[in-house]
N, C-alpha and C positions, 0 to 999 in steps of 0.2 A: 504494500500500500504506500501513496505520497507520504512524506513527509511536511508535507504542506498541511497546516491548517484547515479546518473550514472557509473561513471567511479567506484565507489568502485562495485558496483553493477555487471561492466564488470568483476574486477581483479577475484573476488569472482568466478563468473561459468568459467571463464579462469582455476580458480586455483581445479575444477572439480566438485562444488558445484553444485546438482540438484535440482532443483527449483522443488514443489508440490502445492503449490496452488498461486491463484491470491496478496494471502498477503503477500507474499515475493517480489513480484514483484517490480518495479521502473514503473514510467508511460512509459519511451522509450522502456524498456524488455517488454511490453506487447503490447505498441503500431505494435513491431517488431513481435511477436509471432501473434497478428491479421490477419498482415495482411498476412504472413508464411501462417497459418493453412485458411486463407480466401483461398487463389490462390489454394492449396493444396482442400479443399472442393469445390469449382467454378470446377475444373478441372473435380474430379470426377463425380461432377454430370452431366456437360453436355456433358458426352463423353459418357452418357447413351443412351438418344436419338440419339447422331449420330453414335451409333454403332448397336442402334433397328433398324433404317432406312434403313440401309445397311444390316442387318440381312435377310433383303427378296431376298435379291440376292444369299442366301446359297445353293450351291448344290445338298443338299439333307436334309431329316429332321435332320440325326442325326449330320449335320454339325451346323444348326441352331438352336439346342439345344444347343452345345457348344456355341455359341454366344452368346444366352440370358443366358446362364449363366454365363459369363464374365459380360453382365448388370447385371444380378444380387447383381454382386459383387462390382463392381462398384458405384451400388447404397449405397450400405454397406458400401463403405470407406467414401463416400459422408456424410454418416449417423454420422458418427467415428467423421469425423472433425467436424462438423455443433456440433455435442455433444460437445466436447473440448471449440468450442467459447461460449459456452453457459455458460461453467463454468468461462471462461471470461468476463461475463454478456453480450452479442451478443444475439441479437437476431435471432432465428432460423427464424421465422416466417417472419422477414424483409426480412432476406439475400435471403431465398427463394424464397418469394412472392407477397415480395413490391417492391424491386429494380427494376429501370429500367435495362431492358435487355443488354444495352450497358454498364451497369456499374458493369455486372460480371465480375472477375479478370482471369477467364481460357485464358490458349492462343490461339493465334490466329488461331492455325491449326484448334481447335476443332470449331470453326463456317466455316470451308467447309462441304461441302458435301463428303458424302462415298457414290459415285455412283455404285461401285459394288463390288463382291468379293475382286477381288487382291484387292482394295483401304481399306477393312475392315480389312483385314489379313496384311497388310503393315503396317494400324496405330496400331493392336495389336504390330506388330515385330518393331516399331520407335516410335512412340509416349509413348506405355508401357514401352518399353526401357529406353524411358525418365525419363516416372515417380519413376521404379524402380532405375534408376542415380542417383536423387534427392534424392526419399526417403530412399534410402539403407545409403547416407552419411546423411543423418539428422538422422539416427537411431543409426549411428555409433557416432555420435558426439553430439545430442540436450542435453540443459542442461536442459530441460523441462520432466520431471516424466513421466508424463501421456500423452506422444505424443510418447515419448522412447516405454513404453508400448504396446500403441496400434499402432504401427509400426510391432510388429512383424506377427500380424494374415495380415495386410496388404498385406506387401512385400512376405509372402508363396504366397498368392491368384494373386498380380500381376505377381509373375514369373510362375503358370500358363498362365495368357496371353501372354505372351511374347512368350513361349512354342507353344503355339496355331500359333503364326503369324509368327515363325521363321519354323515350321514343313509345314504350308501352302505357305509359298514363295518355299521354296525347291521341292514342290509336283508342285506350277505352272508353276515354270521353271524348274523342268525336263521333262512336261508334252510338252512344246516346243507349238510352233504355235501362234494361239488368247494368248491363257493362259500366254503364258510367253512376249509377247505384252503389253498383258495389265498389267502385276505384273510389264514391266519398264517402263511405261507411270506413274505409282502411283510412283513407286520411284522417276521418275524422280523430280514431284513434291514436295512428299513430305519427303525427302530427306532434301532440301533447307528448308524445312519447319518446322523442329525439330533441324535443326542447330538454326533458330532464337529463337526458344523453351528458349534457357539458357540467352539469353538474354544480356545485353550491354557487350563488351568486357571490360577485368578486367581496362587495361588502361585511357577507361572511365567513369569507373562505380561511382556516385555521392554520393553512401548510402552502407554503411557495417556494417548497425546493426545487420544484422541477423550473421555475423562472429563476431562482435564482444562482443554477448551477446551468443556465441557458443549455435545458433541456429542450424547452419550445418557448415561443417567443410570444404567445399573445395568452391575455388572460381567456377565464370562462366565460366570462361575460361578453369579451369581444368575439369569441370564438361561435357562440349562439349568434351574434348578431351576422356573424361571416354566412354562417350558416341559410339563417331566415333572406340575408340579402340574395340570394340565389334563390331558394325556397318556395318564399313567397311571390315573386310575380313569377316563377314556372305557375304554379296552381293558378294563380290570378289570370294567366293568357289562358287557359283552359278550361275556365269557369270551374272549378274546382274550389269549395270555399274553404277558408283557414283561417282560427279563430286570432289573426295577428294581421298587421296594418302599417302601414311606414310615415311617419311624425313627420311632415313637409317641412316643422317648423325647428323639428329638432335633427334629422336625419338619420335619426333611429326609429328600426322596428318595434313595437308596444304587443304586449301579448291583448287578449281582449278577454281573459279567465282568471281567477285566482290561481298564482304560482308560487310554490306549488300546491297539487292539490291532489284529493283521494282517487284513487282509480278503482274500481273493480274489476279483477281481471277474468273472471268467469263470464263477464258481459263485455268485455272488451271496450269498457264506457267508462272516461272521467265522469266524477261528481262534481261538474262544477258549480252547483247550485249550495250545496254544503259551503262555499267558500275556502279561505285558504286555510293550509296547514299549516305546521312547522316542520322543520325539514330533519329536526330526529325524528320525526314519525314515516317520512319519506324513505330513511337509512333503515327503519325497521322493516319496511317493503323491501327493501334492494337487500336486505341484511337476509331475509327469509326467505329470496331468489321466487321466481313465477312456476306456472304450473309445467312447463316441461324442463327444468333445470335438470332432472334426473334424469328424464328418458333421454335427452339431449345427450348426456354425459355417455350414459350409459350406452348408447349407439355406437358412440366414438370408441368403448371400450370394446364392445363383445365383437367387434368385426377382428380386432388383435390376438383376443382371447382362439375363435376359431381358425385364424393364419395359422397361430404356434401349434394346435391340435391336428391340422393337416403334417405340418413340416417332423412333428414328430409321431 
């Protein structure tokens, strides 16, 4: 490990220093890059399964080619990060397939269900959305080598997805009828459901190692907004409605709901009529993961389980 301080350890990748392996590092620069590249792998992987699950509701074969090959890829970035912590002495074989299933770090969208098309082609066009939000400013600003790097085969492959689910809302809402029914039932969802994606607002946010060991470069709050400013006028040119608005006067996007607020996830419907929450009550949601966190996990496991049972 450095011998560097924390705080000399901050000035240092402030002042544009990129860090290459684990021996430069300080114990808090790596504790922060852990747990980064943990959420960032957690993500990818189980956004495999539930987007294989949803894949059977594809229109046609050559639609559900393009899906499984967004899993495929998927699985690929999943691969990228679990690599990276490895070189931070992490164990692959734990994170994969020791942990309990509640103690993966992805968020809390990716343990619903994608009960059908619109819902599969909505998380490519907002959840992908996300990840490319995220990872496009960690590429633009990580003082970490080998994360910079392998950002860049990433972020091509996810703006495919994004592509795929923003070309598929536009086909279902101009298709009008069920189709465009059901592509604003998914938004309606999960809409609210990738705003909480960035997590506690900057005002109350407890921990800023990953800004201050220029992990990534923009707060949560700028990060939603990056978000919404793409976001929301896709849905807006589409007649798609979204419960958020852009302030002419301020030039920020304004949600139009109490944030945050209760979900039910058996009806797949905010309670926004209840009003706001508090956001330990939100961390008790995301602490107690959604209704497929297990079979999710569990998928990714038993196909490993029966490779080893063939091979021996």
């Amino acid at each position: 490990m450095s011998a560097m301080t924390e705080d000399e350890m901050k000035a240092s990748v402030q002042d544009g220093h990129i860090v290459e392996s684990v021996e430069e590092m300080t114990p808090g620069y790596r504790k922060a890059l852990v747990v980064q590249l943990t959420v960032q792998a957690d993500t990818e992987l189980i956004s495999a399964p539930a987007y294989w699950m949803a894949a059977r509701h594809a229109p046609s074969t050559n639609t559900q080619v393009s899906a499984h090959a967004i899993i495929q890829d998927e699985l690929a970035h999943a691969n990228i990060a679990y690599r990276l912590l490895e070189d931070l002495g992490e164990s692959r074989q734990e994170l994969v397939y020791e942990r309990p299933p509640e103690k993966f770090k992805h968020p809390y969208g990716f343990d619903q269900p994608l009960d059908n098309w619109a819902e599969l082609v909505v998380a490519n066009g907002f959840y992908d959305r996300a990840g490319i939000t995220l990872l496009s400013d960690v590429h633009r600003n990580t003082s970490y080598g080998p994360l910079k790097r392998a950002l860049v085969k990433i972020d091509m492959e996810e703006t495919f997805h994004l592509r795929h689910g923003e070309v598929w809302m536009r086909r279902l809402a101009k298709a009008g009828g069920d189709a465009r029914e059901m592509l604003q039932r998914a938004v309606d969802w999960m809409f609210p459901m990738t705003i909480e994606w960035f997590g506690l607002p900057d005002e109350l946010k407890r921990h800023s190692g990953q800004l201050e060991y220029r992990l990534k470069g923009m707060t949560n709050d700028e990060l939603r907004q990056a978000w919404m400013a793409a976001t929301v006028p896709l849905c807006e040119s589409i007649g798609i409605e979204v419960p958020a608005h852009l302030d002419e006067a301020t030039g920020r996007f304004e949600l139009e709901y109490p944030f945050p607020c209760r979900y039910d996830a058996g009806a797949k419907h905010w309670l926004f009529d209840e009003g706001e929450i508090s956001w330990e009550e939100v961390f008790e949601r995301w602490k107690g993961r959604g209704p497929m966190n297990e079979i999710y996990v569990e998928s990714l496991r038993r196909s490993r389980a029966e490779v080893a049972a063939w091979l021996n």
